[in-house]
N, C-alpha and C positions, 0 to 999 in steps of 0.2 A: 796788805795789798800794796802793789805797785805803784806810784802814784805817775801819768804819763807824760814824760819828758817837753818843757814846752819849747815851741821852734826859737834859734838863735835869736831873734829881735826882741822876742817876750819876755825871753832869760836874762839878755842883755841890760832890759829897761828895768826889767826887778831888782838888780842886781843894781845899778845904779839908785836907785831908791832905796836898797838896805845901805850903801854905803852914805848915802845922804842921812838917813837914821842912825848911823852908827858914828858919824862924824858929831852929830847936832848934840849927843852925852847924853838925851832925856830920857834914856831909856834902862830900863835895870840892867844888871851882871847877866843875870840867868837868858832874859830877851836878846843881849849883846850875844852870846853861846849860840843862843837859836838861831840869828841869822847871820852868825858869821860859819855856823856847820849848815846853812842853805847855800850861801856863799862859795862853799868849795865845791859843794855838789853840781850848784848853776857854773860855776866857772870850768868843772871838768867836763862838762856835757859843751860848753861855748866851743873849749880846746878842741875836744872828739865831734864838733861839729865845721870845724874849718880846719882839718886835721884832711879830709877826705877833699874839698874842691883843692884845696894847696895839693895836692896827690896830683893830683887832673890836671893840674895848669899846663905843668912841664909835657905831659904828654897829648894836651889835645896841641900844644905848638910843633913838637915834634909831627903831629901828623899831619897839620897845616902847613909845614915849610915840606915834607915829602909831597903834600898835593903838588905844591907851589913847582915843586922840582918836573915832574911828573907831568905838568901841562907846558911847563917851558920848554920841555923837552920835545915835546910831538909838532 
């Protein structure tokens, strides 16, 4: 089963917390494994999550400086 992607902030703070776990040494080889393969998983989903507004930035300015043109103009 799937398990369902959590939103950027959630991933973000968990992630911050296994690296605080995985810096502190108390914990085994095997648990170090586990949450350093959750780690790429959370970090590629963070990626593919501001992957899509960095897309959009460039173009909702492009459409705001054509308003901009567009009302200066009339």
């Amino acid at each position: 089963t799937s398990k369902k992607q959590p939103d950027f902030e959630t991933a973000l703070v968990e992630l911050e917390t296994m690296v605080a776990s995985l810096e502190q040494g108390d914990i085994s080889l095997e648990e170090s494994l586990k949450l350093f393969e959750r780690g790429v998983t959370l970090t590629r989903h963070c990626q593919t999550s501001l992957k899509e507004p960095a897309q959009k930035v460039p173009i909702l300015l492009e459409i705001s400086a054509e308003q901009e043109a567009f009302e200066s103009d009339e």
